[in-house]
C-alpha positions in Angstrom: -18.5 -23.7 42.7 -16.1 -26.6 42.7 -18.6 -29.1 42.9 -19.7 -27.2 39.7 -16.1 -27.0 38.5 -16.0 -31.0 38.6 -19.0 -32.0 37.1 -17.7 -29.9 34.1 -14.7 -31.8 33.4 -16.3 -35.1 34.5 -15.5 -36.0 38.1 -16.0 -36.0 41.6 -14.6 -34.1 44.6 -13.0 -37.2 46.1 -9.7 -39.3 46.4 -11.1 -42.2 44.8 -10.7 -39.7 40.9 -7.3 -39.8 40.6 -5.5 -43.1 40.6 -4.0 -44.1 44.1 -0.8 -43.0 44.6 -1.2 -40.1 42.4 -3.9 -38.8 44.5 -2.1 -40.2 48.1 1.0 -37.9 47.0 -1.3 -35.1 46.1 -3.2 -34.8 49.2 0.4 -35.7 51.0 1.9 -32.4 49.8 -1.1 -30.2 49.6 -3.7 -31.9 52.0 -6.8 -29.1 51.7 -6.0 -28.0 47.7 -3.7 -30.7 46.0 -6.5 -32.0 43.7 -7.7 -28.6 42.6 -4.3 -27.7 42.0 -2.8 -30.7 40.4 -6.3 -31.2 38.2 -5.3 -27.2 36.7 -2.0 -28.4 36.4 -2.8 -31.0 34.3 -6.0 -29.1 33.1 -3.3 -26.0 31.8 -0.7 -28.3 30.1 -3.6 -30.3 28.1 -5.0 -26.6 26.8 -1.3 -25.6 26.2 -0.6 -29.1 24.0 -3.5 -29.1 22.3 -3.3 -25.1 21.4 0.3 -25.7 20.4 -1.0 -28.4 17.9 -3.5 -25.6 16.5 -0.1 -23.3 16.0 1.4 -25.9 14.2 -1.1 -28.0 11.7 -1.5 -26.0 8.7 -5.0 -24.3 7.9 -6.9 -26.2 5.3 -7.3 -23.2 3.7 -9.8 -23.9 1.3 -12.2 -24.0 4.1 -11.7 -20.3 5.1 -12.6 -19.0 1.5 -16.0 -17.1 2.1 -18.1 -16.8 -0.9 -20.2 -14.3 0.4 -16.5 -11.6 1.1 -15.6 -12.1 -2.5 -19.4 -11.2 -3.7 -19.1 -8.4 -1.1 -15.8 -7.3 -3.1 -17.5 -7.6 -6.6 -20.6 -5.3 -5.2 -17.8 -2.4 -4.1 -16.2 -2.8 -7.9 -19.6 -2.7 -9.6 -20.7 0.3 -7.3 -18.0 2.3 -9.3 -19.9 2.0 -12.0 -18.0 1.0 -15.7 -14.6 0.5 -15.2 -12.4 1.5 -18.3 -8.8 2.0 -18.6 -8.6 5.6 -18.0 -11.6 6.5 -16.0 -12.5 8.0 -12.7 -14.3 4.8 -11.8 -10.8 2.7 -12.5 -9.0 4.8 -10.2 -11.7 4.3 -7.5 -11.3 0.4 -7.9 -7.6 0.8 -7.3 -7.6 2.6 -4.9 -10.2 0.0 -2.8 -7.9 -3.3 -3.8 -4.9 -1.9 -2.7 -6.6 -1.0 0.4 -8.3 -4.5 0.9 -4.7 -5.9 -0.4 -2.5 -3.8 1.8 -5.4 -4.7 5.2 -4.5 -8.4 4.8 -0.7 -8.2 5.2 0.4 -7.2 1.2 3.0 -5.0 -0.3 1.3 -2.8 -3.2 3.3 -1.6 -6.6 1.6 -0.2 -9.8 3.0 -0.9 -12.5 2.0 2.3 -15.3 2.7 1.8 -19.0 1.4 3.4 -22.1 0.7 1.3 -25.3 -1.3 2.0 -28.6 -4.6 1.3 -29.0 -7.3 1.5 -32.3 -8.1 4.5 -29.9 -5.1 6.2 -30.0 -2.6 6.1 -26.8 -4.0 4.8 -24.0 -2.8 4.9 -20.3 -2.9 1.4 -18.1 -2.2 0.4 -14.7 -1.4 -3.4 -13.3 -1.1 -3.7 -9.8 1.0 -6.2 -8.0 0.9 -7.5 -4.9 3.7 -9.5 -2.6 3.2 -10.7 0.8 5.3 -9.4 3.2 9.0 -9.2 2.4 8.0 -12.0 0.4 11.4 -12.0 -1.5 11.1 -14.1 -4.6 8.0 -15.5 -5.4 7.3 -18.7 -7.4 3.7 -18.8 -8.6 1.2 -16.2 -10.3 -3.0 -15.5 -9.1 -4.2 -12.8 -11.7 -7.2 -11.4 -12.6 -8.1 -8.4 -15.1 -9.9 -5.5 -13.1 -11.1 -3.5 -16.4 -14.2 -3.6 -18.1 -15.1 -3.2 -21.7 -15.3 0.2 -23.4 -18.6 1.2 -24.4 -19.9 4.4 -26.0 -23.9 3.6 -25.8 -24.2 1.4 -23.2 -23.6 0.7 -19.8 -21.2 -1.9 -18.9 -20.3 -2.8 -15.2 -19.2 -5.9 -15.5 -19.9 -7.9 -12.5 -19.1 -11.4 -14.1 -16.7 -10.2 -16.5 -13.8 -8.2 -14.5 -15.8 -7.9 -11.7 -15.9 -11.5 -10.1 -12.7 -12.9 -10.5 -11.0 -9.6 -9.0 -13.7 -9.8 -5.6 -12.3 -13.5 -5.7 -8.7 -12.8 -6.0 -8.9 -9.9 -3.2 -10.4 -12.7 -0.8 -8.2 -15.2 -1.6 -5.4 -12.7 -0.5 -7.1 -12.4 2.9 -7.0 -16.7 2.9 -3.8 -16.7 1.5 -2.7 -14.3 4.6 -3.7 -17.2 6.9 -0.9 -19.4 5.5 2.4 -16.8 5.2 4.1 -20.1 4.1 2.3 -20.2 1.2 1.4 -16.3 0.6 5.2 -16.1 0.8 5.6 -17.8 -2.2 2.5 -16.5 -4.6 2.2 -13.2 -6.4 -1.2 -11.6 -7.1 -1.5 -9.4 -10.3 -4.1 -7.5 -11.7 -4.1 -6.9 -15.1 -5.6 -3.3 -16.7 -6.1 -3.1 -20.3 -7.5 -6.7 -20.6 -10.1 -5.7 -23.2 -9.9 -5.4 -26.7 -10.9 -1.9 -27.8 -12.3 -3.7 -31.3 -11.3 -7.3 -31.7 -9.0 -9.2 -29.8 -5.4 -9.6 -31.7 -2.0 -9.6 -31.1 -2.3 -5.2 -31.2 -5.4 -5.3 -29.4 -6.4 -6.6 -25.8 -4.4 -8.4 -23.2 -2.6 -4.8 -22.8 -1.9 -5.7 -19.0 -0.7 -9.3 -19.4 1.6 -8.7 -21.9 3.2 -5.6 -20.7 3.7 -7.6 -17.6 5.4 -10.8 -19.4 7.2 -8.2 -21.2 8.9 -6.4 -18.2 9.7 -9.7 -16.7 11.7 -10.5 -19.3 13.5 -7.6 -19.4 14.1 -7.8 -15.3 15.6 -11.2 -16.2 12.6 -12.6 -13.7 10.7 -15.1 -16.5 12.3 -17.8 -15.2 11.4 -16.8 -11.5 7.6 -18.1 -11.7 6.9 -21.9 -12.2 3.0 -21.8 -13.2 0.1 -19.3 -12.6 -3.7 -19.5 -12.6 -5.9 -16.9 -14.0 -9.1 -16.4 -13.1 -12.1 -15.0 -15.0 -16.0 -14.7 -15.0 -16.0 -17.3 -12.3 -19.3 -15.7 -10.4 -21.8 -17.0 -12.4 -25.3 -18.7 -10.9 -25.2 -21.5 -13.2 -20.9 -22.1 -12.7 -19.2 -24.5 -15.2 -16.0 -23.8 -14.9 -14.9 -24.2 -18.7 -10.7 -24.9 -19.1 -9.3 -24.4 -22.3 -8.3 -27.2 -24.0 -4.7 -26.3 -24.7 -4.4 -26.3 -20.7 -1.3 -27.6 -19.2 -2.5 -31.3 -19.3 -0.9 -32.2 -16.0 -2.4 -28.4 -14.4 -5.8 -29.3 -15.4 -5.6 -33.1 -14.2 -4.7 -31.4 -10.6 -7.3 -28.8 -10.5 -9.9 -31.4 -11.5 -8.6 -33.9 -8.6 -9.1 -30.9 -6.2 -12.4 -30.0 -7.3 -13.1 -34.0 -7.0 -11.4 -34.0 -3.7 -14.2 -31.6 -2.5 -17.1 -33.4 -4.0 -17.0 -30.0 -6.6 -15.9 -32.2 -9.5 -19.0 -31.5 -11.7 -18.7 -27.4 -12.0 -15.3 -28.2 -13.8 -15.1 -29.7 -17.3 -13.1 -28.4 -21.1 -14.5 -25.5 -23.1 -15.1 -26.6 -26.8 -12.5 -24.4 -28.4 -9.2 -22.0 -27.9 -9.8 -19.3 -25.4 -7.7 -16.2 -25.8 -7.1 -14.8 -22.6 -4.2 -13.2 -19.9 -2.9 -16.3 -19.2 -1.9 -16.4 -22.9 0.9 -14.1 -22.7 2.2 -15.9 -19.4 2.0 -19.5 -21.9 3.9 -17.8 -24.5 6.8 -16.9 -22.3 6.9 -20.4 -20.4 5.1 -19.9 -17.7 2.6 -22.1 -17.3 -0.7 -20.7 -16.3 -4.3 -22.0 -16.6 -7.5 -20.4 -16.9 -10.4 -20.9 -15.0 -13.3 -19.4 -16.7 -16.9 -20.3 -17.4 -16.8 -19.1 -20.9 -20.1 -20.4 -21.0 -22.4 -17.0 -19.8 -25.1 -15.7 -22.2 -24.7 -11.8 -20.7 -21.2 -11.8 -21.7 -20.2 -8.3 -23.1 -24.0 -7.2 -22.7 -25.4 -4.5 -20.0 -27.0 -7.4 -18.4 -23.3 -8.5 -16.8 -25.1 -7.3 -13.5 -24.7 -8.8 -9.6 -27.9 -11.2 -10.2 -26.6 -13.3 -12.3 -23.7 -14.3 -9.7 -23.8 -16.2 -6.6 -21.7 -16.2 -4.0 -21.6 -19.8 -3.9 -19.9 -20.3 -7.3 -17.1 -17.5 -6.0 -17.1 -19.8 -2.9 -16.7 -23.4 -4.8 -14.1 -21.7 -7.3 -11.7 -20.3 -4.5 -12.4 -23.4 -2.3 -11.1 -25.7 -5.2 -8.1 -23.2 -6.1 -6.7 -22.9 -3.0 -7.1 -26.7 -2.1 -4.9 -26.6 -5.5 -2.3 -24.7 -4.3 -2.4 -26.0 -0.3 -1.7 -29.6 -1.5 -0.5 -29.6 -4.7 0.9 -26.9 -6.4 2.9 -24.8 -4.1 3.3 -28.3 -1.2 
């Protein structure tokens, strides 16, 4: 067995392994056991450094984010069925995240708020999530967890709702692995994102404007230096599309990080304005970018369905994000 025991960590059961003297006082002190005992000596205090060294190096956290969890998350959401403010199948999804949320270390509030819709009053829900006694968080992740309203149709919304919430509930379990940097990040999602007809100033964007809206009043819209927003990122074909009035220093660092990770060409500029939930965040100075693929044929149609995503693009678009945040935007 300790013949065995050497061979493993590359020696022999003789003097002649450790240097001279080291070895003469060994056997001087503990003539029958000194080399076992000074070899786990030396054997415990190595395994001791180096898992100190693992305690202290930060995790590259863009190497934990699992594709396949957030796709996982996105099949739970869809399962519900359509997702409009209001319904039974709303309730079901918040009642999931803040379970997923609350599993990986985060402190759930809802945030419940009435506004005005073509449809008459409508009832909405954001929920927010802070890590810990996180005290005063500096940068915003959002998604919008609502889907369209249909009356003849039947909208579930994988891509559109679904994918960037299933992504934004795993990157809370990544962001978990890094309390340093969870510490500092708030996670919001948005109800109400949906226009009811067209999108306006009266209609859609009903959870991202409440919520800029209440910061204000809380005095806290200085309290959050940037934000990204994420949305329909789970598509097959991913192209991540920016918008092109995207804080031009943001989108310079979220193109180095997908560069960084050899990711570079799922990321380019979307050919027009994109109106969105990180437009509300823009308007009151916070400086948020969206990354969407805008480009996705089943937008807004019942074919917004789990085939047409892939866990990969959920895995290359949290990858590059948190790389974003790790060494650049929270460092």
């Amino acid at each position: 067995m300790m013949a065995s025991y050497y061979k493993t960590i590359g020696l022999t059961p003789t003097r002649s392994a450790l240097p001279t003297k080291l070895a003469r006082f060994a056997f001087a002190v503990w003539p029958s056991t000194g080399l076992f005992m000074l070899i786990g000596l030396c054997a415990c205090n190595r395994a001791q450094t180096v898992a100190e060294g693992q305690r202290n190096s930060p995790k590259r956290i863009w190497e934990e984010f699992s594709g396949d969890n957030a796709f996982a998350h996105v099949q739970a959401l869809v399962d519900f069925g359509p997702r409009p403010p209001g319904s039974e199948a709303i309730e079901k999804a918040r009642k999931y995240l803040t379970k997923q949320l609350e599993n990986s270390g985060w402190h759930v509030i809802t945030q419940a708020f009435t506004e005005d819709t073509p449809r008459g009053r409508k009832g909405f829900v954001n929920l927010i999530a802070a890590f810990g006694e996180s005290g005063a968080p500096s940068f915003l992740l959002c998604s919008h967890y609502d889907t369209k309203t249909f009356d003849n149709v039947t909208f579930v919304g994988a891509n559109d709702g679904g994918s960037s919430t299933g992504l934004l509930v795993e990157f809370a379990r990544v962001l978990a692995l890094r309390p340093d940097l969870a510490r500092k990040t708030e996670l919001v999602f948005f109800d109400g994102e949906e226009a009811y007809e067209v999108f306006s100033d009266t209609d859609g964007l009903y959870g991202s404007r409440y919520f800029a809206k209440q910061l204000v009043g809380q005095g806290k819209s200085k309290q959050f230096r940037g934000g990204i927003l994420f949305d329909m990122v789970g598509d097959r074909s991913l192209t991540i599309t920016l918008p092109p009035d995207s804080p031009a220093d943001m989108a310079a660092a979220i193109f180095a990080s997908a560069e960084a990770l050899g990711l570079r060409s799922h990321f380019t500029y979307f050919d027009r304005g994109i109106m969105d939930d990180h437009t509300p965040m823009n308007a009151l100075g916070i400086r948020t970018i969206d990354l969407i693929d805008f480009d996705y044929p089943p937008w807004h149609t019942p074919e917004d369905t789990m085939d047409k995503l892939s866990p990969e693009s959920l895995r290359i678009v949290g990858a590059v994000a948190a790389y974003y945040l790790s060494e650049i935007a929270l460092k």
